[in-house]
PAZAPA-4460 file (N, C-alpha, C; in steps of 0.05 Angstrom, whole numbers, plus 32768, in hexadecimal, padded with zeros to 4 digits):
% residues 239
    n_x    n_y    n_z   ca_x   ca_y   ca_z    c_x    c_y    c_z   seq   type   mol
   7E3B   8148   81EE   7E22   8153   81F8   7E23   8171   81F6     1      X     A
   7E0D   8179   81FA   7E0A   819D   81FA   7E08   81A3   8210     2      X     A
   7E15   81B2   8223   7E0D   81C8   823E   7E05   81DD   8239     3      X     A
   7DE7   81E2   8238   7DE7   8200   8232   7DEA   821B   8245     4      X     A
   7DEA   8228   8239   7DEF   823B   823B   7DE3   824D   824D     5      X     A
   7DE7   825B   826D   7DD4   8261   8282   7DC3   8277   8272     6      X     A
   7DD3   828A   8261   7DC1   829B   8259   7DB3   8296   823F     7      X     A
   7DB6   8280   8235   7DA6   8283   8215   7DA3   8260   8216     8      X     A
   7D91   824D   8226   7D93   8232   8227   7D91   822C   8207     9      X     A
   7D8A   8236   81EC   7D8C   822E   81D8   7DA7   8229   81C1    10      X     A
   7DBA   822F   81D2   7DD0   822F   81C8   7DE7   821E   81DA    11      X     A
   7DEF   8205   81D9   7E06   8204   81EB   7E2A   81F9   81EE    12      X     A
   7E31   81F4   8202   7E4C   81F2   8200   7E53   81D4   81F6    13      X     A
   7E65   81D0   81E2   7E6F   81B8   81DD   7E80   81A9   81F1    14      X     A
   7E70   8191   81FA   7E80   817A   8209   7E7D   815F   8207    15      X     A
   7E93   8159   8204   7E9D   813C   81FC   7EA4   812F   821A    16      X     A
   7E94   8117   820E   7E81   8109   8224   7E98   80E6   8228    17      X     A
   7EA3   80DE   8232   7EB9   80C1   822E   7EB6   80B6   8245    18      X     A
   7EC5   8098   823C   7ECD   808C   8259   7EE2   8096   8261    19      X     A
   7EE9   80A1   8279   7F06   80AB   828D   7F21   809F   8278    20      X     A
   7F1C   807C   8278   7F33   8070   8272   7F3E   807C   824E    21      X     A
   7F27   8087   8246   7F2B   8087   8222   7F44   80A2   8226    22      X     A
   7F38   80B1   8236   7F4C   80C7   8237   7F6A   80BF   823D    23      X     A
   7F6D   80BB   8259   7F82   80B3   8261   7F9B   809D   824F    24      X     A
   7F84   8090   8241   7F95   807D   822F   7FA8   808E   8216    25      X     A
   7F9B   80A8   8216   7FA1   80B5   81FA   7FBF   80C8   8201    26      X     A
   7FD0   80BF   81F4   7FF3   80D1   8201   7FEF   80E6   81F2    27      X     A
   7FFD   80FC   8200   8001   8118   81F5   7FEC   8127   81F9    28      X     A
   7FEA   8142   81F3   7FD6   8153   81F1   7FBE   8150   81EC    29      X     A
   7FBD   8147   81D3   7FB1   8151   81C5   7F9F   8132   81BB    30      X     A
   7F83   8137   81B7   7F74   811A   81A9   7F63   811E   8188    31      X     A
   7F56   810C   8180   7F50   8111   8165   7F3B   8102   8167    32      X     A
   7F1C   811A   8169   7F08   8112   8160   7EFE   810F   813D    33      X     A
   7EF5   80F1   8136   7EE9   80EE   8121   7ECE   80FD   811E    34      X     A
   7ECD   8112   810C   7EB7   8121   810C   7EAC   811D   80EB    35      X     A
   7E96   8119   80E0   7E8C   811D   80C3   7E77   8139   80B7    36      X     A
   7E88   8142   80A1   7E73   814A   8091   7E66   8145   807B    37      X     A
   7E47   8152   8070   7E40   8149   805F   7E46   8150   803E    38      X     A
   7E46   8139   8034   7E52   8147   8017   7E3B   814D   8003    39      X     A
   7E36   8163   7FED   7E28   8168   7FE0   7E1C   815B   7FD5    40      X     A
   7E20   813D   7FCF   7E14   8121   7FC8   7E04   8113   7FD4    41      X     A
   7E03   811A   7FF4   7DF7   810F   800A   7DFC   80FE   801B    42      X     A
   7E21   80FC   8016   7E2C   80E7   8020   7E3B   80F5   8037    43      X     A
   7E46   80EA   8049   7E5C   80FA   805D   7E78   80E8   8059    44      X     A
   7E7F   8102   8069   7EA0   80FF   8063   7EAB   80F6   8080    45      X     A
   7EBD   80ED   8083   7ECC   80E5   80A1   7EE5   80FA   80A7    46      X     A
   7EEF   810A   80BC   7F00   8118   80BA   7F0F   811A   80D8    47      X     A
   7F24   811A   80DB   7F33   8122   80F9   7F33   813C   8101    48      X     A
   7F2C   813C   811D   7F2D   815B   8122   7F3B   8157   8141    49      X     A
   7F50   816A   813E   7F5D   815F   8154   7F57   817A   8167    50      X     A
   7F5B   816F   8186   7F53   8189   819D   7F5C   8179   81B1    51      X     A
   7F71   8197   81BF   7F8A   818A   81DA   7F60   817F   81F4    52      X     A
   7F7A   816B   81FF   7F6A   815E   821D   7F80   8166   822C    53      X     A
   7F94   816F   822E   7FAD   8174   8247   7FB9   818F   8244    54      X     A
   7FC1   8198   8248   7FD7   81B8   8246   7FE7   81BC   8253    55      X     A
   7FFF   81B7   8252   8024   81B2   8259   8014   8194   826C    56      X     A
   800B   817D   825D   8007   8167   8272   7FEA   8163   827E    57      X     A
   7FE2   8176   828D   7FCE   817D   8298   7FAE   8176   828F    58      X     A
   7F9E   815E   8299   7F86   815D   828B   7F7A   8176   8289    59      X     A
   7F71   817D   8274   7F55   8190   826D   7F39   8180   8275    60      X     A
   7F33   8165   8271   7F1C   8156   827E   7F1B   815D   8299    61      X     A
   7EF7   8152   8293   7EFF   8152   82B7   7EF4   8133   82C4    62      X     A
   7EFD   8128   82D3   7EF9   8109   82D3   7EEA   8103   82F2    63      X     A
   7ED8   80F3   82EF   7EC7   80EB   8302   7ED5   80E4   8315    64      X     A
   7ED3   80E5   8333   7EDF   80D8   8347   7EE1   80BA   834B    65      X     A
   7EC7   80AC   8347   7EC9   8094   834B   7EB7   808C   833C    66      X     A
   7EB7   808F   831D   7EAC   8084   8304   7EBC   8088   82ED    67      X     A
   7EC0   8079   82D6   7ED0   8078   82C3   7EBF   8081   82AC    68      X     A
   7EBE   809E   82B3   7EAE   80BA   82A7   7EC3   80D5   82A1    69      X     A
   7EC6   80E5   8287   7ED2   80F5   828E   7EC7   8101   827D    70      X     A
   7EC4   8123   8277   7EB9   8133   8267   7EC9   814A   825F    71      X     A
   7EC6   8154   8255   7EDB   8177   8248   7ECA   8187   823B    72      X     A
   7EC9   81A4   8236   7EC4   81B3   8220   7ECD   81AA   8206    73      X     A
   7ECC   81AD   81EA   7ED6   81AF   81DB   7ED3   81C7   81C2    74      X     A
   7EE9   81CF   81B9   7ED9   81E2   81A7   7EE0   81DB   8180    75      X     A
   7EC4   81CC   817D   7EBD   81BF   8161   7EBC   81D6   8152    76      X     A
   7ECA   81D8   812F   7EC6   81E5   8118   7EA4   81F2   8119    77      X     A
   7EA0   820F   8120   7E84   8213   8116   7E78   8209   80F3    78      X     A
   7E8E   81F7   80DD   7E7D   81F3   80C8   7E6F   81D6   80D6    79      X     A
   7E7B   81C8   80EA   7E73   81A9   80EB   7E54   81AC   80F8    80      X     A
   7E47   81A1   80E2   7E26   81B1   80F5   7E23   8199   810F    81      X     A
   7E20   819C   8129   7E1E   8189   8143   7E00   8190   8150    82      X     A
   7DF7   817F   8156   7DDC   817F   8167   7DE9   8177   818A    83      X     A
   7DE5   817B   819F   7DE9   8175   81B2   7DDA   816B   81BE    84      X     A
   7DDA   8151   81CD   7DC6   8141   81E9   7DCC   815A   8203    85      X     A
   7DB6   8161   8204   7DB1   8174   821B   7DB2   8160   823F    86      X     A
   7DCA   8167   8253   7DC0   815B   825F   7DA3   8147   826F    87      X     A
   7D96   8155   8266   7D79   814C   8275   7D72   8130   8267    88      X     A
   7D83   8123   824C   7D83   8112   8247   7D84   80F5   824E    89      X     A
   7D93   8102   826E   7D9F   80E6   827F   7D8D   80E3   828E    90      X     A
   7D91   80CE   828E   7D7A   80BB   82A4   7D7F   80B9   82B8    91      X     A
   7D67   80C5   82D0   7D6D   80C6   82F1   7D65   80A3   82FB    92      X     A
   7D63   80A0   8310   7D53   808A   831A   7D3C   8093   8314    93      X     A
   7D29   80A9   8324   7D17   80A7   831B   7D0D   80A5   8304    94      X     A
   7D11   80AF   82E9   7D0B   80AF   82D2   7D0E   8093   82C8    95      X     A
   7D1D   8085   82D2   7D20   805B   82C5   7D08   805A   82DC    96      X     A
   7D05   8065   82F3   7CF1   804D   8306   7CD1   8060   8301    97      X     A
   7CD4   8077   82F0   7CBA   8077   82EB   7CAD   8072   82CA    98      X     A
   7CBE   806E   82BD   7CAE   8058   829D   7CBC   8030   82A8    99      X     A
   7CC0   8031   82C0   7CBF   800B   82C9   7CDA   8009   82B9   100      X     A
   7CF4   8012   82AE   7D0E   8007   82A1   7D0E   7FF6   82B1   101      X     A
   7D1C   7FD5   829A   7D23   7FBE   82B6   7D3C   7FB7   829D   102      X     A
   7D45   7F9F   82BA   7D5B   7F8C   82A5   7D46   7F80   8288   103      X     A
   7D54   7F7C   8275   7D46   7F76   825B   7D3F   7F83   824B   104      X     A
   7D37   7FA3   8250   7D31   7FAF   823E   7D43   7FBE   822C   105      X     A
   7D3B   7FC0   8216   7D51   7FC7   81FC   7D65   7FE2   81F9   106      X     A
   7D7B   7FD9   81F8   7D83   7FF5   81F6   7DA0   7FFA   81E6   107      X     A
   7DAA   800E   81D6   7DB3   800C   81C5   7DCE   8020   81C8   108      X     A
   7DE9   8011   81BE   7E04   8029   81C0   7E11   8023   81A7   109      X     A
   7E1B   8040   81A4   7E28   804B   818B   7E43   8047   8195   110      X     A
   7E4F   8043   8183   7E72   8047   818A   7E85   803A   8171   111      X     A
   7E9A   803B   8172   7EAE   802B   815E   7EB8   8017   8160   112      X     A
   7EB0   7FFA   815D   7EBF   7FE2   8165   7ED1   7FE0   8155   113      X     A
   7EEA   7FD9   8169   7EFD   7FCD   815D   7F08   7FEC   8140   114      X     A
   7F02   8001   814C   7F0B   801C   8145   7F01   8013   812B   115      X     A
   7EE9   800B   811F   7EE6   800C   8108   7EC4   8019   810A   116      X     A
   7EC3   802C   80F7   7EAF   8040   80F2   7EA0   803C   80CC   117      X     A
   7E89   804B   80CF   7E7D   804A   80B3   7E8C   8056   80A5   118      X     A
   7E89   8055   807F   7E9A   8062   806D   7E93   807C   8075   119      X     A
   7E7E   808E   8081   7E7A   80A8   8088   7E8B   80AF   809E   120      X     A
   7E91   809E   80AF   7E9F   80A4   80C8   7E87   80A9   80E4   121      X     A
   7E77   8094   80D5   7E62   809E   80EF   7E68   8080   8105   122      X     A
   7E5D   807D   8117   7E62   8066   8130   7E4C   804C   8123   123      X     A
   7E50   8039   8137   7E3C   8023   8130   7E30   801E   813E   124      X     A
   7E18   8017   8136   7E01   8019   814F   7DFA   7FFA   8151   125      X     A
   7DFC   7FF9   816A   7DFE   7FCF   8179   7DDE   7FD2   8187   126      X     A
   7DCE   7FC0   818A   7DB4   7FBD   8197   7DC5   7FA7   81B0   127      X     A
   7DB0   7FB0   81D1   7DB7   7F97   81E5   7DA5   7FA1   81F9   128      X     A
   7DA4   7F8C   8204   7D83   7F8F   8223   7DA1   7F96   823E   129      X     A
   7D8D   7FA8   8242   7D9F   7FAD   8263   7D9E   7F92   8271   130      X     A
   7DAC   7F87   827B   7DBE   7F68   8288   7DBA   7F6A   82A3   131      X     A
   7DB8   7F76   82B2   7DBD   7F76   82CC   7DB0   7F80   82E0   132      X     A
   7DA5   7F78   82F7   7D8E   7F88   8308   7D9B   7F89   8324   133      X     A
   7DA1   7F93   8336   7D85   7FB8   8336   7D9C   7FC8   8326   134      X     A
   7D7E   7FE3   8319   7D8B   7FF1   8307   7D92   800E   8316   135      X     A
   7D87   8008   832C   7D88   8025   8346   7D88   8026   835E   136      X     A
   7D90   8028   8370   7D98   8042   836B   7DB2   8046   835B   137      X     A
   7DB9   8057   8342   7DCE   8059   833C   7DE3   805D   8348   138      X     A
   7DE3   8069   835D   7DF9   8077   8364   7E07   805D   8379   139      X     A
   7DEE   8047   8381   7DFD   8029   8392   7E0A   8020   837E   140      X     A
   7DF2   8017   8366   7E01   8009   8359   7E12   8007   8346   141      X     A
   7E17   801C   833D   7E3A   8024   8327   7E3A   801E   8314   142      X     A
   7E2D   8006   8309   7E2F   7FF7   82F1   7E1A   7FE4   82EC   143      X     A
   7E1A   7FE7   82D4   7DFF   7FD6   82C7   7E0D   7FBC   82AF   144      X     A
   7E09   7FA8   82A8   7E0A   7F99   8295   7DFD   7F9F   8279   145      X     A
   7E08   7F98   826B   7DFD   7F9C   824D   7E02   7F8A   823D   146      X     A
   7DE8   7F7F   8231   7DF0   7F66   8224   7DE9   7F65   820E   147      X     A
   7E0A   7F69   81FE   7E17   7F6B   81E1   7E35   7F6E   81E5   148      X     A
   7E3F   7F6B   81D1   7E62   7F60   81CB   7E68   7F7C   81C3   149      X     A
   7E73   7F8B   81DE   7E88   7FA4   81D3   7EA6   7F9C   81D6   150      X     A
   7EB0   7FB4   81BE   7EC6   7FAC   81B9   7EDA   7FC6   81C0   151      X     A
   7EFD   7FCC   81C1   7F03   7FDD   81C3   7EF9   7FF6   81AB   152      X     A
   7EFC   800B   81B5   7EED   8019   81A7   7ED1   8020   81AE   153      X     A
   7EC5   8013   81B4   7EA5   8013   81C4   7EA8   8029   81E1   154      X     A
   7EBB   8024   81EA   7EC3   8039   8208   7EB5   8057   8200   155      X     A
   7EAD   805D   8212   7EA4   8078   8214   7E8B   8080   8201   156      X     A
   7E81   8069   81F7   7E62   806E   81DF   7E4B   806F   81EE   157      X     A
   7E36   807E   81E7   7E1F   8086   81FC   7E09   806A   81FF   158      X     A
   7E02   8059   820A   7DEC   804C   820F   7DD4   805C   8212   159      X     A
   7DB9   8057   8204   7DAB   8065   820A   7D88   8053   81F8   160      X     A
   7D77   805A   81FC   7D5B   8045   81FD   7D45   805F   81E9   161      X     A
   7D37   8055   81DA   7D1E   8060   81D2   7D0F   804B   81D3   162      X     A
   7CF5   804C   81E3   7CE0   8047   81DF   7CC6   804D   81DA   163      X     A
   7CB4   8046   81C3   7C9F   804A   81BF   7C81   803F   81C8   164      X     A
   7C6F   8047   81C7   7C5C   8043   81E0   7C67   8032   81EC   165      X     A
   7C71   803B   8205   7C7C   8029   8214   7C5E   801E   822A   166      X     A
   7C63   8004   8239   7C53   7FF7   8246   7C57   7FFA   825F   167      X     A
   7C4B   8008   8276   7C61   800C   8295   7C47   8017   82A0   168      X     A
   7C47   8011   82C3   7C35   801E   82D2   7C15   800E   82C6   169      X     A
   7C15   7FF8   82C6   7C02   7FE7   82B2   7BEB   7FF4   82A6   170      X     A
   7BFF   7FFE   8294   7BF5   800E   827F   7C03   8015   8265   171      X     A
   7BF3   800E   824A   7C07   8018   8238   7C07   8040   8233   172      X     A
   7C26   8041   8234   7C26   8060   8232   7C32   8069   821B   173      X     A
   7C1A   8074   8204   7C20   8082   81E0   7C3B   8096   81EB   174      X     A
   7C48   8096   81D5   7C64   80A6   81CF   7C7C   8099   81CF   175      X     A
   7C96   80AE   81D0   7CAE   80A5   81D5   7CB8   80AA   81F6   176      X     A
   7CC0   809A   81FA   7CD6   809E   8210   7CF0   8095   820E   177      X     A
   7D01   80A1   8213   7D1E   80A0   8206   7D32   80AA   8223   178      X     A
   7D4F   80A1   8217   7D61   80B6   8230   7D7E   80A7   822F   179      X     A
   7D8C   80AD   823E   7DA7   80A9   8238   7DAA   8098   8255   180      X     A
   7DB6   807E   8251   7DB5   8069   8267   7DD6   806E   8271   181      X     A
   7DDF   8077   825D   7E00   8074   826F   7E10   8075   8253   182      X     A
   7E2D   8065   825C   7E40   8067   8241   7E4E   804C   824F   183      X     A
   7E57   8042   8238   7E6D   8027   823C   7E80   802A   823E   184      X     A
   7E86   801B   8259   7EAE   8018   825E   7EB6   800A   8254   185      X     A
   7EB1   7FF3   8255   7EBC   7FD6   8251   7EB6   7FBE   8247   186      X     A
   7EC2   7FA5   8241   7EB5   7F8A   8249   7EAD   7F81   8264   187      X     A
   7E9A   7F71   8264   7E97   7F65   827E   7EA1   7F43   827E   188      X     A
   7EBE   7F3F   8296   7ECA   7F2E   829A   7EC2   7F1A   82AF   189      X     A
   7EC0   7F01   82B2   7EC0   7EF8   82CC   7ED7   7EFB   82DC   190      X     A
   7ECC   7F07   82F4   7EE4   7F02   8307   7EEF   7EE7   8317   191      X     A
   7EEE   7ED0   8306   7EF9   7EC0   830D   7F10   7EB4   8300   192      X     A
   7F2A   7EAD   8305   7F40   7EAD   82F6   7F3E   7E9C   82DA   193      X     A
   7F37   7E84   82DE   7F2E   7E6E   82D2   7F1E   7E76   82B9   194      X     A
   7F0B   7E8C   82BA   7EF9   7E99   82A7   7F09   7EB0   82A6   195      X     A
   7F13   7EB6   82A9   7F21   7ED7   82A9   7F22   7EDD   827B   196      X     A
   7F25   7ECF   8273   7F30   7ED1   825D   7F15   7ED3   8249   197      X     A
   7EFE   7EC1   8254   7EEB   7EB4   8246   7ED6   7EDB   823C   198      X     A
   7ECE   7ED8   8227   7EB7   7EEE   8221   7E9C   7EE6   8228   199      X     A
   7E96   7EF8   8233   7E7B   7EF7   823F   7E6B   7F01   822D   200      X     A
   7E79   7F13   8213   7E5B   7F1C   820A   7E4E   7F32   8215   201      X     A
   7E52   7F40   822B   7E4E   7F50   823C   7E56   7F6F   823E   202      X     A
   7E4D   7F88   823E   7E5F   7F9F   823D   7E53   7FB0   825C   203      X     A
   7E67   7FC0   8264   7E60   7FC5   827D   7E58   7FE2   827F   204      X     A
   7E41   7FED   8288   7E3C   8005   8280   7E36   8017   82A3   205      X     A
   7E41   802F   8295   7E3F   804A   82B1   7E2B   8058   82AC   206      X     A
   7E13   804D   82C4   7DFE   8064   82BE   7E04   8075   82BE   207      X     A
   7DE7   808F   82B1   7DE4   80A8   82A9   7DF3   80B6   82C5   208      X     A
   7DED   80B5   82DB   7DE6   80C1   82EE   7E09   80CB   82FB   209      X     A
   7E17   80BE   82E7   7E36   80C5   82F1   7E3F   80D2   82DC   210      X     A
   7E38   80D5   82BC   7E40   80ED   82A9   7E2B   8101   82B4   211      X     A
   7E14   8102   82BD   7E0F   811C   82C9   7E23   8128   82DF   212      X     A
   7E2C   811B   82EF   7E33   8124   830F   7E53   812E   82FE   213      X     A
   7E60   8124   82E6   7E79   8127   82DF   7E74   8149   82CF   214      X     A
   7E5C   8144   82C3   7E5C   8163   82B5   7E4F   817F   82CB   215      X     A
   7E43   8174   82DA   7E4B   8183   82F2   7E68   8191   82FD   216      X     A
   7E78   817D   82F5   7E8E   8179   8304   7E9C   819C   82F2   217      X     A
   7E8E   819C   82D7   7EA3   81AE   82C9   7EA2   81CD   82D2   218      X     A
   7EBC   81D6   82CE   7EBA   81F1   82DC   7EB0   81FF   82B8   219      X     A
   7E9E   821D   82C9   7E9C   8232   82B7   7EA8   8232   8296   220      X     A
   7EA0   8236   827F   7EA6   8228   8269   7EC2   8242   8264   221      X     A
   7EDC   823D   8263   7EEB   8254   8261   7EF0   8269   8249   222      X     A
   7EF8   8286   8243   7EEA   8299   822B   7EF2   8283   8212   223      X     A
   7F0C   827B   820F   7F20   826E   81FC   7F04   825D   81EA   224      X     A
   7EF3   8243   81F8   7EE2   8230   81F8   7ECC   8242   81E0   225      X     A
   7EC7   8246   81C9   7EB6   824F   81B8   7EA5   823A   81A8   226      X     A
   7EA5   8227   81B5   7E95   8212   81A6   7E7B   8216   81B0   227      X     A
   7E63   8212   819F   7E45   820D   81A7   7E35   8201   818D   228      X     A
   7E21   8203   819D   7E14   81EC   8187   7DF9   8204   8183   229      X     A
   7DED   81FC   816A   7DE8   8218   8160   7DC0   8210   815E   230      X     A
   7DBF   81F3   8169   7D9F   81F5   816C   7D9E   81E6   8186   231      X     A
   7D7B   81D8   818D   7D81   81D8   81AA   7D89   81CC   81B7   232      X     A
   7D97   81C6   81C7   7DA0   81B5   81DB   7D8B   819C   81D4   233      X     A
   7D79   819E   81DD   7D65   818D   81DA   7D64   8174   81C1   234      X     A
   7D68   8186   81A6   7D60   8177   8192   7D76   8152   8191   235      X     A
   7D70   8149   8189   7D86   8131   8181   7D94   8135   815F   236      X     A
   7DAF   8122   8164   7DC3   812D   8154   7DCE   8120   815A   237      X     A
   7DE9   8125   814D   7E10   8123   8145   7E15   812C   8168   238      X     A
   7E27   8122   816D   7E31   812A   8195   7E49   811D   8190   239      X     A
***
């Protein structure tokens, strides 16, 4: 995502957006984002770019209290051209309870199943209807259902909805409405022993409303941090 900037909102700070557990899982310092550029042919390229999360040990993230959310600065190559999701992207309650969002409606996450990515190195994009009702208040209810088959690799990928004239307030309403629903932790298991093993088919997702409260969480961006993204926050893009 982009944080911009208090004094110039058209420019902002690079932050990498995960589930808590993706971090924690990763030993040592240091992690390795798959980042692509484009080649003069029109094709992209896949490439590792590595940037510490700890220092002598120490997370550099900063991790949600009681959501499996964690976020950091990062500072990306200025050739890698990046667009940033401007917070305002995330979805409040009000914003799902004023275009009517319910269980069923469509909504779509990028991520790597099964750590396998396009020959460009870009993510794969899965279609699935939100699974599970009530969708709010967020902050009761913690977690939402999603219904499509994520796999490892899928952890920490953004869930998020476009719709066109959408139909709500009985009325059809011309345009887009769009926004970022949350990011995926997990599978969803039965908690019964007997089923414990069985796939549901199910992925379990952390609304918006706790990667906002986590990038809150981040202190002041420090001098060292020189990453930004060089159009607006706003636009959509590479994140």
């Amino acid at each position: 995502m982009g944080v911009p900037y208090k004094d110039n909102p058209k420019l902002a700070h690079i932050v990498v957006v995960s589930a808590a557990h993706v971090f924690e899982a990763i030993s040592g310092d240091n992690a390795t984002l798959q980042l692509r550029r484009k080649n003069a042919d029109g094709t992209y390229g896949a490439f590792g770019f590595q940037f510490p999360i700890r220092k002598d040990g120490r997370p550099l993230y900063v991790r949600h209290p009681a959501a499996d959310v964690a976020v950091m600065y990062a500072d990306i190559p200025d050739e890698v051209p990046m667009t940033g999701l401007a917070p305002d992207s995330l979805v409040t309650d009000k914003s799902l309870e004023d275009i009517e969002f319910h269980p069923g409606d469509e909504a779509q996450i990028l991520g790597f199943p099964a750590m396998v990515s396009t020959d460009g190195g870009f993510p794969f994009l899965r279609t699935g209807r939100i699974a599970s009702y009530p969708l709010t208040p967020m902050e009761v209810v913690k977690q939402w259902a999603f219904d499509a088959h994520v796999f490892n690799g899928n952890s920490g990928g953004p869930v998020y909805f476009t719709s066109v004239n959408r139909f709500f307030k009985n009325g059809l309403h011309l345009g887009v409405a769009r926004g970022i629903l949350g990011l995926v932790i997990q599978e969803r298991h039965s908690l019964l022993a007997e089923f414990a093993n069985r796939d549901l088919d199910y992925g379990v997702v952390v609304p918006a409303k706790f990667i906002r409260e986590t990038l809150d969480m981040l202190p002041a961006p420090p001098d060292e941090i020189t990453g930004s993204i060089n159009k607006s926050p706003t636009d959509s893009g590479q994140k």
